[in-house]
N, C-alpha and C positions, 0 to 999 in steps of 0.2 A: 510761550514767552518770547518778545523780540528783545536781543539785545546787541547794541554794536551795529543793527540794520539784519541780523542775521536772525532766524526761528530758533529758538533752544527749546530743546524738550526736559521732562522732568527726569529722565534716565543720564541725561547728559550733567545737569545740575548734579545731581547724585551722585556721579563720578567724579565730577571736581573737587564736587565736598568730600570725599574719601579720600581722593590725593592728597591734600591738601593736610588734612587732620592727620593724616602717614607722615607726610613728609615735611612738613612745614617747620618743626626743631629744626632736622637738619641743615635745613634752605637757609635756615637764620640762622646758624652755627657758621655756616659756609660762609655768609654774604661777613658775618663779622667778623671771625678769622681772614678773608680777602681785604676787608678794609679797615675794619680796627675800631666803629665807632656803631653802638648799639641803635644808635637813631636812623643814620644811614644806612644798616643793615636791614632796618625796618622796611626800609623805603624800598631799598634792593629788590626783597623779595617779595613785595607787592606790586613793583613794577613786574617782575617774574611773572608772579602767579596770575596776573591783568592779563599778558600779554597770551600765557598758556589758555587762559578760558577761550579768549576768542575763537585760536585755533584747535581748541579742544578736539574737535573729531579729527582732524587732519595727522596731528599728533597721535591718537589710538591707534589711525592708522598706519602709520610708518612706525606705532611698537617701542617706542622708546623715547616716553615723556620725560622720563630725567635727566637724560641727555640734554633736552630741546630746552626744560629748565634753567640748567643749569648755565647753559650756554646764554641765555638771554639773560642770569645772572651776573655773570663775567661782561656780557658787553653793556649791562647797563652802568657796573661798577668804572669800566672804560668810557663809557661816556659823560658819566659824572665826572670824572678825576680830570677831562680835557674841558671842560665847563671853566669858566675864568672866575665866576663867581664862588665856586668850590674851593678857590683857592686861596679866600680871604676868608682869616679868622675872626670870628666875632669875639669879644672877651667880656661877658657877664659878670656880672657879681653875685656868685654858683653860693650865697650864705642860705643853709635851708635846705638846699637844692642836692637830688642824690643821682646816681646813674643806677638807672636799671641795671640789675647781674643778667649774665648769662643764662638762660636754661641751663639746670641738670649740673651743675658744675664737674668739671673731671680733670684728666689732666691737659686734655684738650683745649684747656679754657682755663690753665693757668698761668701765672702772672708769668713765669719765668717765658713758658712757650712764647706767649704772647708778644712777649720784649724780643726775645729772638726773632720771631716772625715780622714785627713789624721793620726791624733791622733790615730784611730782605729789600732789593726793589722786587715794585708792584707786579709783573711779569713773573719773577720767580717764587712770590707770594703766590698767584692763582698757580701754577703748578704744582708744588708743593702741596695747598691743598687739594687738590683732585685727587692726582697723585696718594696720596698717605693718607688723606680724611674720607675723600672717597671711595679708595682704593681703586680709582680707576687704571685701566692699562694707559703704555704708551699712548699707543693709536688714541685709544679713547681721550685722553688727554686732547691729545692735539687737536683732532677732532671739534671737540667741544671750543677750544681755544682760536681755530684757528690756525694753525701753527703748525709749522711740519715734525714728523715724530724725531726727527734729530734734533730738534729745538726744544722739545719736550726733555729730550736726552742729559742736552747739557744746560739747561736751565735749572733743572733738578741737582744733576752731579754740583753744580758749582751752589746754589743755594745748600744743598745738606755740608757744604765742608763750611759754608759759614753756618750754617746751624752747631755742624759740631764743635767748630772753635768757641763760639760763642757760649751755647751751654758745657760744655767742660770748662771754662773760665767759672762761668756758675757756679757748677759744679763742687768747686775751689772755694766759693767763698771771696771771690774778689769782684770789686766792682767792675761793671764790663762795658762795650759797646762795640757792636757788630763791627767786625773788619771793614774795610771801604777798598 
């Protein structure tokens, strides 16, 4: 099979399609917790997973596709967000019209999380989830991001103390919005 100008064989299809069926919840758990909109999530991580096929054996070889994923996740999410046309809302008349839910719903994926997170800027959002959803390390964070591991550091320190003021206001019972 040629694809991309490259020879694929059917051992290498094979391994895609298994990654992918593993991991692909997650990918789109991730890409919508980073940006907040089920549609672009979508988009996120098939720009992801496009970009992993190509370099599919390259990846094997350096051992750590989720890494390499992810990371082409976040910078696709980064270059969506600096797009200019990204930045204009369309406004439908949404009568009829539903939003896909999440896979799997938890608490990962509710309303409250989610208002807190989007609270965050977009920088301490992608840490944040690496960090806590991935469970990735430091290093591995930054890594992934970009980003040196003391950036990692206090990205995270200073988004969980807005996380926590924000969900203990929750908490409470009173209506809230992220500190600034």
């Amino acid at each position: 099979t040629r694809v991309f100008g490259r020879d694929r064989d059917d051992a290498t299809d094979h391994a895609v399609v298994q990654y992918v069926e593993a991991r692909r919840a997650k990918l789109y758990r991730t890409a919508y917790l980073i940006c907040g909109d089920p549609h672009r999530a979508e988009d996120l991580v098939q720009i992801a997973l496009a970009k992993a096929y190509v370099s599919w054996s390259r990846l094997e070889r350096a051992g750590n596709v989720d890494a390499y994923v992810r990371r082409i996740l976040v910078n696709a999410h980064v270059d969506e967000t600096r797009r200019s046309w990204r930045r204009e809302r369309l406004v439908l008349d949404a009568v009829g019209e539903t939003v896909p839910a999440t896979p799997d719903p938890s608490f990962e994926d509710s309303e409250e999380l989610w208002s807190a997170l989007r609270g965050l800027p977009p920088g301490q959002r992608r840490v944040v989830v690496l960090r806590h959803y991935w469970g990735l390390s430091v290093d591995e964070t930054a890594a992934d991001l970009g980003i040196s591991p003391g950036t990692v550091k206090s990205q995270t320190a200073d988004a969980l103390t807005r996380l926590r003021a924000v969900m203990s206001v929750a908490d409470k019972g009173a209506d809230h919005e992220a500190p600034r």
